[in-house]
N, CA, C and O atoms as a DFTB+ gen file, in Angstrom:
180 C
 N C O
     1  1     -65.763     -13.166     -64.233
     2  2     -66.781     -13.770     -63.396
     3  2     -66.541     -15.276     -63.370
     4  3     -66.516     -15.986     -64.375
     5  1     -66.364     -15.697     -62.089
     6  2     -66.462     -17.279     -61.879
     7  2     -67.803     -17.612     -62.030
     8  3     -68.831     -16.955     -61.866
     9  1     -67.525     -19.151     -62.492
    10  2     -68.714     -20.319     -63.141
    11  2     -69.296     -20.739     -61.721
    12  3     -68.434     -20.566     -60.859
    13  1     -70.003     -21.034     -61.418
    14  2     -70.755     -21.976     -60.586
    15  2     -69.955     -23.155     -60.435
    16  3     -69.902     -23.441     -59.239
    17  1     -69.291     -23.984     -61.168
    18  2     -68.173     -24.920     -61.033
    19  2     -66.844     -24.700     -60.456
    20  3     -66.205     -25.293     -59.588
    21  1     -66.555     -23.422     -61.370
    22  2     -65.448     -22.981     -60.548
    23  2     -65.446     -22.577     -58.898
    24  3     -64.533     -22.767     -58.094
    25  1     -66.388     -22.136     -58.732
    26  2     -66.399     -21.781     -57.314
    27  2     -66.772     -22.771     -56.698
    28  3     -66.555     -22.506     -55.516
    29  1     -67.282     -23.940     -56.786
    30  2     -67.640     -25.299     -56.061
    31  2     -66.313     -25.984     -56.245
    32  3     -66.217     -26.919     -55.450
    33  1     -65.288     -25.850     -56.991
    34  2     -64.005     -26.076     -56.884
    35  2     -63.186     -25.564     -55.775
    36  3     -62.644     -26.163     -54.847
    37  1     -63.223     -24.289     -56.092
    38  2     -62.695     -23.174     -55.240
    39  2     -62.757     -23.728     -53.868
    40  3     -61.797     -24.070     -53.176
    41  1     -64.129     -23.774     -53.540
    42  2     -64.579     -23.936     -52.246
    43  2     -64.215     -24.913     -51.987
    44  3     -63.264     -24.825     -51.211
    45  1     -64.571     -26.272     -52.327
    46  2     -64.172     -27.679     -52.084
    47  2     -62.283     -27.653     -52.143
    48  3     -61.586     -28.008     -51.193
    49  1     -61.819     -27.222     -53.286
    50  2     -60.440     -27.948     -53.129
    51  2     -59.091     -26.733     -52.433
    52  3     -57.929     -26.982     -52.114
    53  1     -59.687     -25.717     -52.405
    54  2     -59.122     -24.447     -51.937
    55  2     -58.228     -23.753     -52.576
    56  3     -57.422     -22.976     -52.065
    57  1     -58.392     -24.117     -54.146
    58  2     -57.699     -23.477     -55.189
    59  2     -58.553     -23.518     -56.657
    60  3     -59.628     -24.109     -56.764
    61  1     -58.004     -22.913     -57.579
    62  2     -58.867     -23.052     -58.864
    63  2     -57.294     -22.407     -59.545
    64  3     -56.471     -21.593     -59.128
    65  1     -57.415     -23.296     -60.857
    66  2     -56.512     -23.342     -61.755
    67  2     -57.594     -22.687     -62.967
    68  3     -58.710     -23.132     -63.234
    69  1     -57.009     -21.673     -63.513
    70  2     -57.565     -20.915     -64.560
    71  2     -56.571     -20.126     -65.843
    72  3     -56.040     -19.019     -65.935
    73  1     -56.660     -21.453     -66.813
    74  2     -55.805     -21.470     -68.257
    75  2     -55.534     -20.267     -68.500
    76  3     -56.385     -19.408     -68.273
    77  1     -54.085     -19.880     -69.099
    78  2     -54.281     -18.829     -69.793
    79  2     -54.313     -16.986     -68.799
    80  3     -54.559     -15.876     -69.272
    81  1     -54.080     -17.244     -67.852
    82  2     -54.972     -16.290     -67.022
    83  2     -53.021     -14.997     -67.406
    84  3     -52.758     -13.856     -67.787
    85  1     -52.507     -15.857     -67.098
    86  2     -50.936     -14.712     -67.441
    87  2     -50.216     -15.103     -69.347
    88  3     -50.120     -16.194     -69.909
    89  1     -49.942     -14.073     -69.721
    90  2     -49.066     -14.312     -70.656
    91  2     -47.562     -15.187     -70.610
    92  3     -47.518     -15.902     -69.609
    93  1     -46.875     -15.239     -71.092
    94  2     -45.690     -16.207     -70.875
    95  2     -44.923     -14.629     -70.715
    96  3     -44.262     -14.492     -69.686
    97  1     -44.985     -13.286     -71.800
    98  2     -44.361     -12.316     -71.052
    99  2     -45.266     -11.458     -69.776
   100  3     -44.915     -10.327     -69.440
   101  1     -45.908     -11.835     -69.431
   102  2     -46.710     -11.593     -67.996
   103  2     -45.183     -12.139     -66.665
   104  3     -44.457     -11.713     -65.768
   105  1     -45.544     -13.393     -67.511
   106  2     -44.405     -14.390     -65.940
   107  2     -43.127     -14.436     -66.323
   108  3     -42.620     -15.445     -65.834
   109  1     -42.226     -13.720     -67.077
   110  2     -41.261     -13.484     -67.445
   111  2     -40.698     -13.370     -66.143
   112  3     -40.097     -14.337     -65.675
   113  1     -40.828     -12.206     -65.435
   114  2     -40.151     -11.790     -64.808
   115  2     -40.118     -12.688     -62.993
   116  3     -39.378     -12.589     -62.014
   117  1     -41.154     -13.381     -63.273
   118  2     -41.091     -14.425     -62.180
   119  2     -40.344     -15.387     -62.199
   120  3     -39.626     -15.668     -61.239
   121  1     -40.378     -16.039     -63.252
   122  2     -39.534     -16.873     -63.811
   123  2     -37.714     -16.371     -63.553
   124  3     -36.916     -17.013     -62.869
   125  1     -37.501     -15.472     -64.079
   126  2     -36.205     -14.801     -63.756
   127  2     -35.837     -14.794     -62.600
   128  3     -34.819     -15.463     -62.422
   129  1     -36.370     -14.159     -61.450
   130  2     -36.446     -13.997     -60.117
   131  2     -36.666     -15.374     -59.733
   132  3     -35.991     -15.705     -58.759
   133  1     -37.463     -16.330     -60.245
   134  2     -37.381     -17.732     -59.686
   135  2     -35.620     -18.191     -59.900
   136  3     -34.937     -18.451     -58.910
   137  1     -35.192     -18.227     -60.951
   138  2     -33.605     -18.611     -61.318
   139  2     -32.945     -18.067     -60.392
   140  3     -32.388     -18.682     -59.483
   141  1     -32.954     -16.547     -60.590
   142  2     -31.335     -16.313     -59.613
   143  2     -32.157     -17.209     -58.191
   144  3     -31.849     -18.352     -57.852
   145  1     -33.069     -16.484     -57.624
   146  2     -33.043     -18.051     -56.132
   147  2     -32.393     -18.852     -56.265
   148  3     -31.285     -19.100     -55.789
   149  1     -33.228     -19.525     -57.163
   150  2     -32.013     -21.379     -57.375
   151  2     -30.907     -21.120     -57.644
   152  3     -30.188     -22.098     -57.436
   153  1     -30.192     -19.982     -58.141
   154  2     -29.460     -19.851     -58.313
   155  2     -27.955     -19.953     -57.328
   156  3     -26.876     -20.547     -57.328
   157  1     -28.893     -18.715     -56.350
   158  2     -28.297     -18.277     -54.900
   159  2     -28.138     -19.809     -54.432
   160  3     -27.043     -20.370     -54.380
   161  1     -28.913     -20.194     -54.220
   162  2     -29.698     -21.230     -53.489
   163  2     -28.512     -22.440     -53.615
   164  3     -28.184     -23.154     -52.667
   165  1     -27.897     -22.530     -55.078
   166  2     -26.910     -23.525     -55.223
   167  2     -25.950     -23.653     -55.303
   168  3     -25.375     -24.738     -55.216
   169  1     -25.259     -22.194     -55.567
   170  2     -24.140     -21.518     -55.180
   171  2     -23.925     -21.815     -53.457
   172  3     -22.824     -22.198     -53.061
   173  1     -24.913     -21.634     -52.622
   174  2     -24.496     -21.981     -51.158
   175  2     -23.924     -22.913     -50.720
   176  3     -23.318     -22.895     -49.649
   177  1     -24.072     -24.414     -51.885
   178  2     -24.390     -25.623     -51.521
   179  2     -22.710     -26.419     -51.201
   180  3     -22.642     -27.591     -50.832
């Protein structure tokens, strides 16, 4: 459940940042998939 702050954030700035919300092995695999991109990405260059 959002705070009353948070959502006057929300609303006003059109995002809300909320600590903690993924594990570091949650975003593992984003992170990975972020690399090879850059990866691809610089290999083109």
């Amino acid at each position: 459940m959002l705070s009353d702050l948070q959502i006057a954030t929300l609303e006003g700035e059109g995002y809300l940042i909320i600590d903690n919300l993924f594990s570091a092995d949650d975003l593992w695999p984003v992170k990975e998939e972020f690399n090879l991109l850059v990866e691809y990405q610089a290999q083109a260059l």
